[in-house]
C-alpha positions as CSV (number, residue, x, y, z in Angstrom):
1,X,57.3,113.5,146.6
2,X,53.8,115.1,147.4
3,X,52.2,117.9,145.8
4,X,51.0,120.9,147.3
5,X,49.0,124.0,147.3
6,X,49.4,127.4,148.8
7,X,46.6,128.3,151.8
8,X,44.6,131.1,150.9
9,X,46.4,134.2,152.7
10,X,45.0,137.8,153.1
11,X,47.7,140.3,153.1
12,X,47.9,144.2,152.7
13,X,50.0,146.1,150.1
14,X,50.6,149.3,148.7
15,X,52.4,150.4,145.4
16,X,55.0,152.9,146.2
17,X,56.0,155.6,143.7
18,X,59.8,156.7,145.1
19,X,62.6,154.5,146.3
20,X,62.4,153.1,149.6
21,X,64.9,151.3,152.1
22,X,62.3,148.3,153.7
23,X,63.1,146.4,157.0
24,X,62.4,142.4,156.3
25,X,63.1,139.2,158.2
26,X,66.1,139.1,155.5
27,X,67.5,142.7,156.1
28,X,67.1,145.9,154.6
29,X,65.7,145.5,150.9
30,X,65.8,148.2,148.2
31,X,62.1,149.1,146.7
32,X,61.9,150.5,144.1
33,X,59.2,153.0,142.5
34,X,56.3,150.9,140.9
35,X,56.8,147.9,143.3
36,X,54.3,146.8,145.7
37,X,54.8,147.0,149.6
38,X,53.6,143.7,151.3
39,X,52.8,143.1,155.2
40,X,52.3,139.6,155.5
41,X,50.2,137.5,158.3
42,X,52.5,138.1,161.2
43,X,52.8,142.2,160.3
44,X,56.2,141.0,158.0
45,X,56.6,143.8,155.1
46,X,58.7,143.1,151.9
47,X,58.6,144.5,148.6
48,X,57.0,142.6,145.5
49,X,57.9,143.3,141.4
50,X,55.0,144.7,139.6
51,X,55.2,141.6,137.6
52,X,54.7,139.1,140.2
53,X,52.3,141.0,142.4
54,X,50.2,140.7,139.3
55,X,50.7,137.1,139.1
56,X,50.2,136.5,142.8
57,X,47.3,138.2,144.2
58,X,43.8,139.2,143.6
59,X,41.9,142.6,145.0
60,X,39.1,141.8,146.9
61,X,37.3,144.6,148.1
């Protein structure tokens, strides 16, 4: 087994503040208020816990 390490990866978010119903490659996913919104490289959105958006990414601008 070899190791690996995630590529670097700019992605947008927001942090919604009411319920929302997103559309992912998965199927609908329930946000909820407080979680962040994520659109990933190829314009992909799912919703991230508080918790691990923390652990995860780093603001840069």
């Amino acid at each position: 087994m070899q190791t690996f390490v995630k590529k670097p990866v700019k992605v947008k978010a927001y942090q919604t503040d009411q319920p929302l119903i997103i559309e992912t490659l998965e199927g609908n996913m329930k946000a909820s208020p407080g979680d962040w919104i994520v659109t990933g490289v190829n314009g992909e959105k799912y919703p991230v816990k508080p918790d691990i958006f923390q652990k995860t990414y780093d603001k840069i601008n």
